[in-house]
VOMILO-725546 format. One line per field, with one value per residue (C-alpha): residue number from 1; x, y, z. Coordinates in nm, 2 decimals. Layout:
residues N
k: NUM_...
c1: X_...
c2: Y_...
c3: Z_...
This chain:
residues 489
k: 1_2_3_4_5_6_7_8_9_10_11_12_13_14_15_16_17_18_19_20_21_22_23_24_25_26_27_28_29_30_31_32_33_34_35_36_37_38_39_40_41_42_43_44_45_46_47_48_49_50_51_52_53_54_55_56_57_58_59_60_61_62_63_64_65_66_67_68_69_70_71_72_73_74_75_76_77_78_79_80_81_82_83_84_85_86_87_88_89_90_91_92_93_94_95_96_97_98_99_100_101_102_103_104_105_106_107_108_109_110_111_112_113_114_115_116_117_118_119_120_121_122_123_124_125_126_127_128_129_130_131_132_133_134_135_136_137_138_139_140_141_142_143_144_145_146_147_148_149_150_151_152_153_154_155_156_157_158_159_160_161_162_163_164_165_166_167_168_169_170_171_172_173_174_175_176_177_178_179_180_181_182_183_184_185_186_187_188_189_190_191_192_193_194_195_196_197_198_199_200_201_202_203_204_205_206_207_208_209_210_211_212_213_214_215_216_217_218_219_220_221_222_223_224_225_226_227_228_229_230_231_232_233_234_235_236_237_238_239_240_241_242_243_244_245_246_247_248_249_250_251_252_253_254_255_256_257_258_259_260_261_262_263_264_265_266_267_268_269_270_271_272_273_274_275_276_277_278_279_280_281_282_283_284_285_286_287_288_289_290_291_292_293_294_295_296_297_298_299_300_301_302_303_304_305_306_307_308_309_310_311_312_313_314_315_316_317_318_319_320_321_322_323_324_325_326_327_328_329_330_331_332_333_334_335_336_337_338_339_340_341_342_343_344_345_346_347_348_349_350_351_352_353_354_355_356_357_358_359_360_361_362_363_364_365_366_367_368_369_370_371_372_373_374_375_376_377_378_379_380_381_382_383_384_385_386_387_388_389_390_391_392_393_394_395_396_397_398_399_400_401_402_403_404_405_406_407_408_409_410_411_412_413_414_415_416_417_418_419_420_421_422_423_424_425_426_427_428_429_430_431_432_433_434_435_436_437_438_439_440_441_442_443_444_445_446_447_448_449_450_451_452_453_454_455_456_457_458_459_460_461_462_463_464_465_466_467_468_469_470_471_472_473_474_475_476_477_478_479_480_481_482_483_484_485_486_487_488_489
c1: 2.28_2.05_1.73_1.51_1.55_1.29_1.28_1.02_0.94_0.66_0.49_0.62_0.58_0.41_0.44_0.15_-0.05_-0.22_-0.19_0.16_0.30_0.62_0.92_1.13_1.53_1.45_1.24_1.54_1.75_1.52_1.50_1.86_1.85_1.61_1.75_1.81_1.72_1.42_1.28_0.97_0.92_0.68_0.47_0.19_0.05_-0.06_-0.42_-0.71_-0.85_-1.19_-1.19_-1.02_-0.84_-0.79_-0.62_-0.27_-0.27_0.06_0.16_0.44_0.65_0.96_1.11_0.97_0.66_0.54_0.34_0.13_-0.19_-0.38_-0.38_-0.66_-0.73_-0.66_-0.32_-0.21_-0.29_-0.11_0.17_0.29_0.15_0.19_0.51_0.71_0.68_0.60_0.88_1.15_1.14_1.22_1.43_1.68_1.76_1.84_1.47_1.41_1.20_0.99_0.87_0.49_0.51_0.19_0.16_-0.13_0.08_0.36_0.10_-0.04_0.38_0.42_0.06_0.11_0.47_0.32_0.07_0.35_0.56_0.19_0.13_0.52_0.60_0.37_0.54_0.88_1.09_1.40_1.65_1.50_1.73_1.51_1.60_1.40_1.43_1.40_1.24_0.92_1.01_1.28_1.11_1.06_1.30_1.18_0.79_0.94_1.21_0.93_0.75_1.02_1.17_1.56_1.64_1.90_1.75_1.90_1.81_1.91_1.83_1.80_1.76_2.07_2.12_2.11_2.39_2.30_2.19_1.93_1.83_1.73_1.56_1.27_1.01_1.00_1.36_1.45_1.16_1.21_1.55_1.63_1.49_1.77_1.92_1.74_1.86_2.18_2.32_2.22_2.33_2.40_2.45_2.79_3.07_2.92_2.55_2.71_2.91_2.59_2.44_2.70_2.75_2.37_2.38_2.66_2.55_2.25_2.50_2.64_2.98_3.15_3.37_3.69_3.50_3.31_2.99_2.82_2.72_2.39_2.15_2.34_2.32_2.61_2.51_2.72_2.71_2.82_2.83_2.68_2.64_2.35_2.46_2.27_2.22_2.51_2.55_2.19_2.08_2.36_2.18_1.85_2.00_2.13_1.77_1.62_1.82_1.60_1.26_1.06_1.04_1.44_1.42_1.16_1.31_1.65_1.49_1.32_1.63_1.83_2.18_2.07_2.27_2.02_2.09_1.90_1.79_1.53_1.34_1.08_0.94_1.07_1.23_1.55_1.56_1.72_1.52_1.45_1.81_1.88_1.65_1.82_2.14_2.09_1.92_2.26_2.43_2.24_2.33_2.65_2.71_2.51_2.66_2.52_2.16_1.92_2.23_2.15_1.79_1.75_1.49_1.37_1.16_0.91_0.70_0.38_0.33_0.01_-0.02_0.14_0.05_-0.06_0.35_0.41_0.16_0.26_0.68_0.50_0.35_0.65_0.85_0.60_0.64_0.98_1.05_0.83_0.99_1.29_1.16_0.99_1.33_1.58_1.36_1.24_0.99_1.24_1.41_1.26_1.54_1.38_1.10_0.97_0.77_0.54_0.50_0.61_0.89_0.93_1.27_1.37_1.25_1.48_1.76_1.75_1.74_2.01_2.23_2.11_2.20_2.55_2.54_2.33_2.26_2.22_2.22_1.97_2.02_2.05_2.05_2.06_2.25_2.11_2.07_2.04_2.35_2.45_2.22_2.34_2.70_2.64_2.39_2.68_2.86_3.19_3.34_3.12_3.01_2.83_2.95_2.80_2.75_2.67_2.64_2.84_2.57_2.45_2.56_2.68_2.93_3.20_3.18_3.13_3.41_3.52_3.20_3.22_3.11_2.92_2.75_2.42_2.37_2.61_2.47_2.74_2.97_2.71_2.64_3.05_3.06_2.78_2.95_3.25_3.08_2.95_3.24_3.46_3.64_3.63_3.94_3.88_3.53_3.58_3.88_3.65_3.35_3.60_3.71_3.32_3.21_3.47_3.37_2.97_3.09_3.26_3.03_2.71_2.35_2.44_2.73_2.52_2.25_2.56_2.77_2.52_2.34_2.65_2.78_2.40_2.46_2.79_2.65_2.41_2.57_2.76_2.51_2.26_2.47_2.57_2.16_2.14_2.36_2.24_1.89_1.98_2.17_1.81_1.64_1.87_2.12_2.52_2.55_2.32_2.40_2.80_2.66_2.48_2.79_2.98_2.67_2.67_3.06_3.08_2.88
c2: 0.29_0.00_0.18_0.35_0.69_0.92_1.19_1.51_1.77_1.98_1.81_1.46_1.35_1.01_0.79_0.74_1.00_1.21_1.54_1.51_1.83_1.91_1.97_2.07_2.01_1.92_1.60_1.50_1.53_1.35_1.04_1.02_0.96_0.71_0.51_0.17_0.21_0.14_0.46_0.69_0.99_1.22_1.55_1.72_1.59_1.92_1.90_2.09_1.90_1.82_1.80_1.96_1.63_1.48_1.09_1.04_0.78_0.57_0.47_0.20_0.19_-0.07_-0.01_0.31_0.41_0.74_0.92_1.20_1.42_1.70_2.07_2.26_2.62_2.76_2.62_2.64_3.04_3.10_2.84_2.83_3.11_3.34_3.27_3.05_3.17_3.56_3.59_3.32_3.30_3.66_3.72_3.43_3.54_3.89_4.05_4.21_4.49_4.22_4.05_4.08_3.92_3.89_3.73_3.51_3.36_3.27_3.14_2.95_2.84_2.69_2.52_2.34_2.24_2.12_1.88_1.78_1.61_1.49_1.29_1.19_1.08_0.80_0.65_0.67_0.34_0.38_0.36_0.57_0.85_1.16_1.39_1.73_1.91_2.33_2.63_2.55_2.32_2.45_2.40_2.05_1.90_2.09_1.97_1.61_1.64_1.76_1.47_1.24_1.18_1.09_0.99_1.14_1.46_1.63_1.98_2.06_2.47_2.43_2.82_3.03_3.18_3.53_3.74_3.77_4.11_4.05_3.74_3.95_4.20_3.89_3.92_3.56_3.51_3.36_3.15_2.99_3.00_2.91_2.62_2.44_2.42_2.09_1.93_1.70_1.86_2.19_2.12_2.42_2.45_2.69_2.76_3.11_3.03_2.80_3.10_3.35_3.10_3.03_3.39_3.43_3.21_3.27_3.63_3.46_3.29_2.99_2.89_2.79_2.46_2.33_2.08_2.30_2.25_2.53_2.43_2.57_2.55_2.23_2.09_2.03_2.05_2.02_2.27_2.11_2.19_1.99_2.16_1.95_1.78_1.65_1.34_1.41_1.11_1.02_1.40_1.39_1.08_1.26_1.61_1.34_1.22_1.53_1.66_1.51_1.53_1.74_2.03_2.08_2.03_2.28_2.56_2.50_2.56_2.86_2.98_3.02_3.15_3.27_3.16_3.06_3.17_3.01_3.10_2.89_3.01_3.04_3.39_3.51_3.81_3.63_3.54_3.87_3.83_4.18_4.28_3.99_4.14_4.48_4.33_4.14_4.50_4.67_4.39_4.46_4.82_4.80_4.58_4.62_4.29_4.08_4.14_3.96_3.71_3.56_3.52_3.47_3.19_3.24_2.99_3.07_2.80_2.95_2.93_2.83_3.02_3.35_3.64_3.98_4.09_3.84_3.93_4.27_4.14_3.91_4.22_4.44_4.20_4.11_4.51_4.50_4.23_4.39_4.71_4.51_4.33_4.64_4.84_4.60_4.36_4.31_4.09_3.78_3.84_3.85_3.92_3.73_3.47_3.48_3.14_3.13_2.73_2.44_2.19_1.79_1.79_1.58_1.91_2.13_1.89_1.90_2.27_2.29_2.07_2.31_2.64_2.84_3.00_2.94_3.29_3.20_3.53_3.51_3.79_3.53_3.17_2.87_2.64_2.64_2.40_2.47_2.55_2.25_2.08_2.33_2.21_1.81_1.87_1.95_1.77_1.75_1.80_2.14_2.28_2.56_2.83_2.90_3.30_3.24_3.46_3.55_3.48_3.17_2.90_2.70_2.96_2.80_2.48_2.58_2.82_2.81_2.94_3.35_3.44_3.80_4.02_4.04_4.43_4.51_4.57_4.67_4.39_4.06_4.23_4.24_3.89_3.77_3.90_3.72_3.35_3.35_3.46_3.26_3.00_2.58_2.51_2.78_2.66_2.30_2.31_2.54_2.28_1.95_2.12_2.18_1.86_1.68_1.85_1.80_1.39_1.32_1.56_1.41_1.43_1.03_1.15_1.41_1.27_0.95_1.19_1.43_1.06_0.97_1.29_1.27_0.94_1.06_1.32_1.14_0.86_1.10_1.36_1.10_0.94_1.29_1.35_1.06_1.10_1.42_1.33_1.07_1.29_1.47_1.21_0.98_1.17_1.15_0.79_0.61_0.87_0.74_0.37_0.40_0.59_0.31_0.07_0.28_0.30_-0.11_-0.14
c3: 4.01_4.12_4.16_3.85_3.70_3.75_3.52_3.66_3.41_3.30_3.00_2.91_2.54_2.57_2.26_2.08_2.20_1.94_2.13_2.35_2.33_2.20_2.48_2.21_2.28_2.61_2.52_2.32_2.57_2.86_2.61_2.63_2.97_2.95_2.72_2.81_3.19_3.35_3.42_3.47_3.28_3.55_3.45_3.30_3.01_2.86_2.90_3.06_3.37_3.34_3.65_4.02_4.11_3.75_3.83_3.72_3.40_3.34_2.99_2.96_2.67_2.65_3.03_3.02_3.26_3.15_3.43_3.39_3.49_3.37_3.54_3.54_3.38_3.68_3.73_3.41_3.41_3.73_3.70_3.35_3.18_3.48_3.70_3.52_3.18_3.31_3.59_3.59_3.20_3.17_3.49_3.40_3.05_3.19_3.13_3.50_3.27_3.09_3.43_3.54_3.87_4.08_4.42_4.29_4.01_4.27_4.52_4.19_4.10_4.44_4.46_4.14_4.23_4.60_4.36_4.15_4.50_4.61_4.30_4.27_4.63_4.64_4.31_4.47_4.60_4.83_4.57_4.27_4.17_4.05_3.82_3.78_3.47_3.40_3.60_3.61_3.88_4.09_4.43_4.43_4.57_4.90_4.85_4.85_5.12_5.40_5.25_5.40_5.04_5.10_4.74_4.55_4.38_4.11_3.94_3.56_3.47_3.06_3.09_3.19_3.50_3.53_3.79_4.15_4.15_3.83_4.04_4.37_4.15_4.11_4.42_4.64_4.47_4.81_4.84_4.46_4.35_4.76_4.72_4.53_4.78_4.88_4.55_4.60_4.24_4.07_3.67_3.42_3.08_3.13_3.41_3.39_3.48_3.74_3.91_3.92_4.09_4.37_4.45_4.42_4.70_4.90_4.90_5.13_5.36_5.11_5.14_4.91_4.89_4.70_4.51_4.34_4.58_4.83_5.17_5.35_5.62_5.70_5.34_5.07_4.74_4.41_4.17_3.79_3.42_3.19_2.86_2.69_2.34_2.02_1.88_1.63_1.45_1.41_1.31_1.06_0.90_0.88_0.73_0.45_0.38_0.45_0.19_-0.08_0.06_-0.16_0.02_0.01_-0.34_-0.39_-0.19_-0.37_-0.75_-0.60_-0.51_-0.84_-0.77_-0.46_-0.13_0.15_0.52_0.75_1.13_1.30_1.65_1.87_1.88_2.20_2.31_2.41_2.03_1.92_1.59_1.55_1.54_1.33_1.09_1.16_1.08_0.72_0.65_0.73_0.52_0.21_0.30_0.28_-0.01_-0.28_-0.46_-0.24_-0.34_-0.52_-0.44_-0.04_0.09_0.46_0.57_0.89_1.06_1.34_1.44_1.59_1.97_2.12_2.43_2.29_2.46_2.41_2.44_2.23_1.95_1.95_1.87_1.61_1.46_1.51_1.34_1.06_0.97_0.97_0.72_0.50_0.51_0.42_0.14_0.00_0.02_-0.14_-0.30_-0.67_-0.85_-0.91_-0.54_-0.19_0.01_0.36_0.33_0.68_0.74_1.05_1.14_1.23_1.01_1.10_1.24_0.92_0.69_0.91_0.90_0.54_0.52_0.73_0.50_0.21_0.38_0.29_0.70_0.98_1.16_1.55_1.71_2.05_2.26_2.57_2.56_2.80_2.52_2.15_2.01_1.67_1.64_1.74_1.48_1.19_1.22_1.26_0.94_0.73_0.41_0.53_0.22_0.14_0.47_0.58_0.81_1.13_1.26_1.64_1.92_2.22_2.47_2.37_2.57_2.22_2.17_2.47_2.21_1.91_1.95_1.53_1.43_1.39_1.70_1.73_1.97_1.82_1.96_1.74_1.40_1.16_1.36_1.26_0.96_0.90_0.99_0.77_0.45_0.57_0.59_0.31_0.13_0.34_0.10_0.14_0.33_0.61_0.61_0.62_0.86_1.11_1.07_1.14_1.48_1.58_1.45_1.62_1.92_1.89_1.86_2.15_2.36_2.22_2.35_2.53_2.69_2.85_3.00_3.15_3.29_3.51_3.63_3.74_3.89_4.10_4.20_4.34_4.48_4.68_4.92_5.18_5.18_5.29_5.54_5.68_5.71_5.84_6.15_6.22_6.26_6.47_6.71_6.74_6.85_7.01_7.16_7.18_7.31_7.08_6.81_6.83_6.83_6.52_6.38_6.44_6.32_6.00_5.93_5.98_5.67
């Protein structure tokens, strides 16, 4: 790869800027890939415009030149609060129901990502490789293609991917999730978001291909796996320091001979947090030892642009924690301390090192990374044990944990008596195969092999373009000519 990377995503985290916002797993994962290269990191910068046509500012960091604009209210509304976070959000993690789809938001979706390749295509030089990240940008690659862009594009969904029939249910799917098909590679966290995709898309005419790529309207385009990692070794380190900050030290004294299970998300409906909740109530139900003997933390950092849905779960949940803590709990023991904001990353490092089990239970879930950063924040010699669920993406690695369906109540509630009563060689033999596991398949490896696998991707597609528009405006003599012209090279 002799050109730059260009990663496209919808906020980018600029260093050294008092207000970047927070792209969570997925800003770890984008500095990966821009480690060491000379790259540009391209979005939204998370602000208001003051004005209609704010200017694009560029801060440059190392090799690093970090792009971005503001949107304004408007945008932002339709866009992001609307579509992407309304529709696709909803409709990808299996949430047809939850979707409140209007055609101003998807007017709004496609105007936004039209500005996005009018900002972008002017940046681009003839051997950048572009990388666009999530749903919030999944017709892209289309903008810049009838902009004359012929740069190797890929697409990574961080969200899964929903069967073809959930997928149709969407109004404009064909319009949208269509659009990939002007990427060169379409990345997924697991083989089974990768298959509803392809027979989403061969049921509009695809075909499918040995190699594992579909071909359309004249286009091939790989279809890969590329289940993102964590930095394992370095979040290790941090869970160790962590460990004695203050606040670790704090919540462990509060805790007397209590065992701490931990769960940490986003308040979401994807989450499964009220039948978490529903489940460590059944487990207190149905063994009465265990009280006043495991507390359950749960961490829910507070989302800024939480709507009314969402306020209503927040209070919905809120009453059912307290109906817990009222039932089984005493003045020296509250059975669920239920903490509504944000951690540093070193704080929940180090209260995953102190934690007995990690409950990860999300009713649907692109990867999970917590999970992930549970098992690599463990002391090898006394780990914790990991409850996960089936349909998180995590669950295909992390395959030693106790996996779960989290609708079934009695079943995680089973399971959650079990880790923490599960004894030290079982737990650390378990934790040694996942650990092992999250080392060799680390956040690094990620980000080299789909760069490469676009890259790969790229070359024959381009050529085979190539060709054909020169038949168009040629013809069939000087068409063969340049052929020959092309394979000489």
């Amino acid at each position: 790869m002799s050109g730059r990377l260009i990663v496209v995503s919808n906020r980018v985290a600029v260093p050294g800027r008092l207000r970047a916002p927070s792209a969570g797993g997925m800003a770890v994962a984008v500095k990966a890939a821009l480690k060491n290269r000379s790259a540009v990191w391209f979005g939204w910068s998370g602000e208001v415009a003051a004005a209609a046509r704010a200017e694009t500012r560029t801060v440059r960091v190392n090799k690093v030149d970090y792009v971005f604009f503001d949107l304004t209210s408007v945008d932002i509304r339709e866009y992001y609060s609307g579509f992407a976070k309304s529709v696709l959000w909803p409709v990808l993690h299996y949430r047809v129901d939850l979707q409140q789809y209007s055609r101003l938001d998807a007017s709004g979706y496609l105007r936004v990502n039209r500005l996005f390749a009018d900002r972008l295509s002017p940046l681009l030089e003839d051997d950048d490789v572009v990388w666009v990240h999530d749903y919030h940008l999944m017709p892209l690659a289309r903008e810049l293609r009838s902009r004359g862009c012929r740069n190797a594009i890929g697409f990574f969904l961080h969200a899964p991917c929903a069967p073809q029939d959930v997928l149709q249910a969407m109004p404009s799917h064909d319009v949208i999730l269509g659009a990939l098909a002007h990427y060169d590679l379409v990345g997924f966290q697991t083989e089974n978001d990768r298959d509803n995709f392809e027979q989403y898309m061969v049921a509009r005419g695809a075909e499918p291909m040995r190699d594992g790529a579909i071909e359309t309207g004249g286009r091939r385009v790989r279809l890969g796996v590329f289940p993102v990692g964590i930095e394992t070794l370095a979040f290790h380190r941090l869970a160790r320091f962590g460990a004695r900050s203050t606040l670790v030290r704090r919540v462990r004294e509060s805790l007397g001979e209590s065992r701490l299970i931990i769960s940490v998300d986003r308040l979401d409906c994807s989450k499964g947090i009220l039948n978490r909740m529903k489940a460590f109530e059944r487990f207190l139900e149905i063994d009465p030892a265990w009280r006043s003997k495991a507390t359950l933390l749960q961490v829910t950092p507070a989302r800024a642009e939480d709507d009314q849905r969402l306020r209503g779960m927040a209070a919905e949940l809120a009453g059912l924690i307290g109906r817990i803590n009222g039932r089984f709990g005493d003045a020296a023991w509250t059975p669920i301390r239920y903490v509504n904001r944000s951690y540093s990353r070193g704080a929940l490092a180090g209260l995953c090192r102190l934690a007995d089990v990690a409950l990860v239970t999300p009713l649907r879930d692109g990867m999970n990374l917590v999970a992930k950063e549970f098992v690599a924040a463990q002391d090898r010699e006394d780990p914790g044990t990991l409850v996960l669920s089936q349909f998180a993406g995590a669950a295909n690695e992390l395959d030693r944990a106790l996996i779960v369906n989290p609708h079934e109540t009695d079943a995680v509630a089973v399971a959650l008596k079990r880790a923490l009563e599960m004894p030290l060689p079982e737990r650390r033999e378990r934790h040694a195969a996942m650990l092992d596991r999250l080392m060799t398949s680390d956040i690094e490896t990620w980000a080299e092999s789909y760069v490469s696998a676009l890259v790969e991707s790229h070359p024959a597609r381009g050529i085979f373009d190539g060709i054909r528009s020169l038949v168009g405006m040629l013809g069939e003599q000087r068409a063969f000519a340049t052929q020959g012209s092309l394979a000489s090279r």
